[in-house]
N, C-alpha and C positions, 0 to 999 in steps of 0.2 A: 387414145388416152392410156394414162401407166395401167397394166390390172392390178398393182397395190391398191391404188388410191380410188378403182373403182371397187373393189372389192371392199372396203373399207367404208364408203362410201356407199355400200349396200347393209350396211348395219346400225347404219345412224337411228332408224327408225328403231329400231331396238334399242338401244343406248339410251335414247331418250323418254323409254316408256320405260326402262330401267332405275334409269336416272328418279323418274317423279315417281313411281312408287317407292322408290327405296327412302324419297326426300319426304315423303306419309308418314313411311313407320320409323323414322327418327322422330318426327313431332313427335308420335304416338308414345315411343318409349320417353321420353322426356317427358310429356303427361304423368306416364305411371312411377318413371322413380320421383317425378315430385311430391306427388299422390302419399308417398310409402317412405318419403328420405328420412323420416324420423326411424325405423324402423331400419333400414339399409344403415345408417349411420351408428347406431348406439346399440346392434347387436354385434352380441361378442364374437360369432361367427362373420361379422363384418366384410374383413377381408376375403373372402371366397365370393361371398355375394358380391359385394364393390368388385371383385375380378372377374366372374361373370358379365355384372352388366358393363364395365368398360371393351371385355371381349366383343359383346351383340354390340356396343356402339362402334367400337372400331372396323367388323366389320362391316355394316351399314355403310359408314364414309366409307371404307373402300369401295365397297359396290359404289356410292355414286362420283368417286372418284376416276372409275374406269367411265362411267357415264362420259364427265367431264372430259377425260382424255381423247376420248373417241368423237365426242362435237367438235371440239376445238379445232378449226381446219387447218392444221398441221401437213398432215398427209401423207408424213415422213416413215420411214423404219424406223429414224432415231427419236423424232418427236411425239411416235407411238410406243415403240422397243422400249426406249433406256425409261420412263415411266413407271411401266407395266415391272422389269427388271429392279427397279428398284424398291418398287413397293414391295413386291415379294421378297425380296433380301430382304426387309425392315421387319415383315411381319415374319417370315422364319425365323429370324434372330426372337423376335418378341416370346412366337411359339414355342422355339427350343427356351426360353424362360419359364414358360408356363409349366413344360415337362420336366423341368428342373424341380420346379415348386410342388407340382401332383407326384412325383416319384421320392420325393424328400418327405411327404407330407402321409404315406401311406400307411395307413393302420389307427390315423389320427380321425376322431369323431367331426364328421364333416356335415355339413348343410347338403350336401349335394351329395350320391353316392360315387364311388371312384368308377362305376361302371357308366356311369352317367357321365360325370366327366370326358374320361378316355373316347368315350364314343358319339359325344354331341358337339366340344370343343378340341378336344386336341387331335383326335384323328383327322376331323374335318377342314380342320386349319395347314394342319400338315400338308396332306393332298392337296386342297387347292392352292396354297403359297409356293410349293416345290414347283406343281403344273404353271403356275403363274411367270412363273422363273424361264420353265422351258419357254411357254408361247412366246414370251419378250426377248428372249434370245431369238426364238424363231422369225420375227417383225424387224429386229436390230439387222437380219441377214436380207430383207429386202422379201421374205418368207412368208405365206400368210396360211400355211399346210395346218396349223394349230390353232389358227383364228376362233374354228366352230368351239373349242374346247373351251372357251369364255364363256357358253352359256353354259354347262355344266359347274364351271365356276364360280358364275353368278347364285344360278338356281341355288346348289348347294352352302353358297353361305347367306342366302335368302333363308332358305328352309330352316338351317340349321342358326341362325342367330334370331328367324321368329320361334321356333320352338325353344329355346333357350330362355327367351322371354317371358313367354308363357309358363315352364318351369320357374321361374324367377319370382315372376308375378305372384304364383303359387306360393312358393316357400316364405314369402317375404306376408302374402297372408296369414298364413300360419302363424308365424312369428309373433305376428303382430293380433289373433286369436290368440296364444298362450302368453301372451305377454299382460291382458287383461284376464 
Protein backbone atom coordinates (compact mmCIF):
# COMPACT_ATOMS: atom_id res chain seq x y z
CA UNK A 1 0.00 0.00 0.00
CA UNK A 2 1.04 4.05 -0.71
CA UNK A 3 2.89 5.17 2.81
CA UNK A 4 1.11 8.54 2.18
CA UNK A 5 -2.28 7.09 2.59
CA UNK A 6 -1.12 4.69 5.28
CA UNK A 7 0.39 7.19 7.10
CA UNK A 8 -2.53 9.37 7.02
CA UNK A 9 -4.53 6.78 7.64
CA UNK A 10 -2.89 6.36 10.97
CA UNK A 11 -4.27 9.69 12.23
CA UNK A 12 -7.83 9.28 11.56
CA UNK A 13 -8.37 8.17 15.06
CA UNK A 14 -7.03 11.41 16.09
CA UNK A 15 -8.93 13.58 13.74
CA UNK A 16 -11.84 12.23 14.91
CA UNK A 17 -11.56 12.69 18.58
CA UNK A 18 -10.31 16.18 17.37
CA UNK A 19 -12.99 16.74 15.37
CA UNK A 20 -15.93 15.98 18.46
CA UNK A 21 -14.25 17.74 21.08
CA UNK A 22 -13.73 20.80 19.09
CA UNK A 23 -17.72 20.15 17.83
CA UNK A 24 -18.40 20.56 22.25
CA UNK A 25 -16.89 23.65 22.61
CA UNK A 26 -18.54 25.25 19.73
CA UNK A 27 -21.97 24.28 21.32
CA UNK A 28 -20.49 25.62 24.37
CA UNK A 29 -19.32 28.91 23.11
CA UNK A 30 -22.61 29.46 21.48
CA UNK A 31 -24.35 28.79 24.95
CA UNK A 32 -22.30 31.58 26.51
CA UNK A 33 -22.35 34.52 23.85
CA UNK A 34 -26.10 33.81 23.94
CA UNK A 35 -26.13 33.85 27.68
CA UNK A 36 -24.30 37.54 27.51
CA UNK A 37 -25.23 38.95 23.65
CA UNK A 38 -26.87 41.76 25.20
CA UNK A 39 -23.92 42.69 26.75
CA UNK A 40 -21.37 41.74 23.65
CA UNK A 41 -23.75 43.75 21.42
CA UNK A 42 -24.45 47.11 23.19
CA UNK A 43 -20.97 47.71 24.75
CA UNK A 44 -19.10 50.44 23.53
CA UNK A 45 -15.93 48.36 23.56
CA UNK A 46 -18.05 46.04 21.39
CA UNK A 47 -15.94 45.68 18.50
CA UNK A 48 -12.82 44.00 20.33
CA UNK A 49 -15.03 41.75 22.16
CA UNK A 50 -17.25 40.73 18.93
CA UNK A 51 -13.27 40.32 17.37
CA UNK A 52 -12.33 38.22 19.95
CA UNK A 53 -14.96 35.91 20.03
CA UNK A 54 -15.32 35.57 16.19
CA UNK A 55 -11.43 34.84 16.50
CA UNK A 56 -12.20 31.54 19.22
CA UNK A 57 -14.95 30.78 16.77
CA UNK A 58 -13.17 30.77 13.74
CA UNK A 59 -10.58 28.95 15.15
CA UNK A 60 -12.72 26.12 16.37
CA UNK A 61 -14.15 25.56 12.74
CA UNK A 62 -10.73 25.40 11.78
CA UNK A 63 -9.65 22.81 14.14
CA UNK A 64 -12.87 20.79 13.05
CA UNK A 65 -12.18 21.60 9.64
CA UNK A 66 -8.77 19.87 9.58
CA UNK A 67 -10.90 17.03 11.40
CA UNK A 68 -13.14 16.89 8.26
CA UNK A 69 -10.34 17.03 5.80
CA UNK A 70 -8.54 14.26 7.20
CA UNK A 71 -11.95 11.64 7.45
CA UNK A 72 -12.82 12.41 4.17
CA UNK A 73 -11.11 9.45 2.09
CA UNK A 74 -9.39 11.37 -0.14
CA UNK A 75 -6.02 10.22 0.48
CA UNK A 76 -4.42 12.43 -1.90
CA UNK A 77 -1.49 15.29 -1.51
CA UNK A 78 -3.83 17.31 -3.32
CA UNK A 79 -7.15 16.53 -1.60
CA UNK A 80 -5.19 16.91 1.63
CA UNK A 81 -2.30 19.74 0.65
CA UNK A 82 -4.24 22.43 -1.46
CA UNK A 83 -6.99 22.24 1.84
CA UNK A 84 -4.83 22.56 4.64
CA UNK A 85 -2.68 25.43 2.09
CA UNK A 86 -5.50 27.29 1.63
CA UNK A 87 -7.05 27.62 4.84
CA UNK A 88 -3.85 28.99 6.15
CA UNK A 89 -3.54 31.52 3.27
CA UNK A 90 -7.16 32.75 4.49
CA UNK A 91 -6.45 32.92 7.96
CA UNK A 92 -2.97 34.66 7.49
CA UNK A 93 -4.45 37.21 5.45
CA UNK A 94 -7.37 37.36 8.22
CA UNK A 95 -4.44 37.64 10.90
CA UNK A 96 -2.11 40.15 9.04
CA UNK A 97 -5.81 42.26 9.53
CA UNK A 98 -6.06 41.76 13.03
CA UNK A 99 -2.23 43.08 13.24
CA UNK A 100 -3.16 45.87 11.29
CA UNK A 101 -6.08 46.68 13.58
CA UNK A 102 -3.89 45.99 17.21
CA UNK A 103 -0.89 48.09 15.87
CA UNK A 104 -3.29 51.03 14.53
CA UNK A 105 -5.21 50.70 17.73
CA UNK A 106 -2.27 51.00 20.26
CA UNK A 107 -2.26 53.46 23.24
CA UNK A 108 -6.20 53.20 22.74
CA UNK A 109 -8.32 52.22 26.18
CA UNK A 110 -9.03 48.53 25.36
CA UNK A 111 -11.27 45.74 26.85
CA UNK A 112 -8.38 43.52 26.57
CA UNK A 113 -4.81 44.48 27.34
CA UNK A 114 -2.32 44.84 24.34
CA UNK A 115 -0.07 42.21 26.14
CA UNK A 116 -2.96 40.02 26.17
CA UNK A 117 -3.77 40.39 22.79
CA UNK A 118 -0.26 40.07 21.05
CA UNK A 119 0.28 36.93 23.09
CA UNK A 120 -3.01 34.95 23.27
CA UNK A 121 -4.37 35.83 19.46
CA UNK A 122 -1.95 37.23 17.27
CA UNK A 123 1.19 35.40 18.02
CA UNK A 124 -0.56 32.26 18.12
CA UNK A 125 -2.53 32.69 14.97
CA UNK A 126 0.56 33.66 13.32
CA UNK A 127 2.59 30.58 14.14
CA UNK A 128 0.17 28.19 13.56
CA UNK A 129 -1.38 29.59 10.05
CA UNK A 130 2.35 30.24 8.63
CA UNK A 131 3.20 26.33 10.01
CA UNK A 132 -0.09 25.46 8.53
CA UNK A 133 1.19 26.74 5.18
CA UNK A 134 4.40 24.87 5.39
CA UNK A 135 2.69 21.22 6.27
CA UNK A 136 0.27 21.80 3.17
CA UNK A 137 3.04 22.48 0.95
CA UNK A 138 4.67 19.56 2.51
CA UNK A 139 1.38 17.07 1.68
CA UNK A 140 0.95 18.92 -1.93
CA UNK A 141 4.71 17.20 -2.53
CA UNK A 142 3.40 13.78 -1.89
CA UNK A 143 5.45 14.64 1.74
CA UNK A 144 4.29 13.77 5.04
CA UNK A 145 7.88 14.89 7.10
CA UNK A 146 5.42 17.89 8.74
CA UNK A 147 2.31 15.75 9.36
CA UNK A 148 3.31 15.37 13.38
CA UNK A 149 3.32 19.41 13.44
CA UNK A 150 -0.74 19.31 13.12
CA UNK A 151 -0.96 18.34 16.62
CA UNK A 152 0.89 21.25 17.88
CA UNK A 153 -1.27 23.08 15.79
CA UNK A 154 -4.32 21.83 16.80
CA UNK A 155 -3.25 21.74 20.61
CA UNK A 156 -2.29 25.38 20.29
CA UNK A 157 -5.18 26.81 18.92
CA UNK A 158 -7.30 24.44 21.20
CA UNK A 159 -5.59 26.04 24.13
CA UNK A 160 -5.33 29.24 23.08
CA UNK A 161 -9.09 29.89 21.53
CA UNK A 162 -10.41 28.04 25.24
CA UNK A 163 -8.39 30.44 27.10
CA UNK A 164 -9.48 33.26 25.06
CA UNK A 165 -12.93 32.21 25.92
CA UNK A 166 -12.67 32.11 29.27
CA UNK A 167 -11.02 35.76 29.20
CA UNK A 168 -14.01 36.76 27.26
CA UNK A 169 -16.51 35.13 29.35
CA UNK A 170 -14.78 37.19 32.22
CA UNK A 171 -14.79 40.60 30.74
CA UNK A 172 -18.01 40.31 29.21
CA UNK A 173 -18.98 39.59 33.12
CA UNK A 174 -17.69 42.43 34.31
CA UNK A 175 -19.27 44.48 31.94
CA UNK A 176 -22.17 43.26 32.56
CA UNK A 177 -21.58 43.67 36.85
CA UNK A 178 -20.84 47.46 36.10
CA UNK A 179 -23.33 47.97 33.94
CA UNK A 180 -25.87 47.29 36.79
Amino acid sequence: MNDFIDTIDAWRDFYMLTGSATATLIGLIFVAVTLHIDIIAESKKSSEIRMLAEQVFTNFLLILSFAFIFMVPSDTPYGIGFPLLILGAMEIIQTASLWLRFLRGRGEDRVFGSNQILRKVLLPNTICYLTLIIIGADLLGGRTRYLGWMVIVILWLIFSAAGNTWNLMLRVAELKRNRH
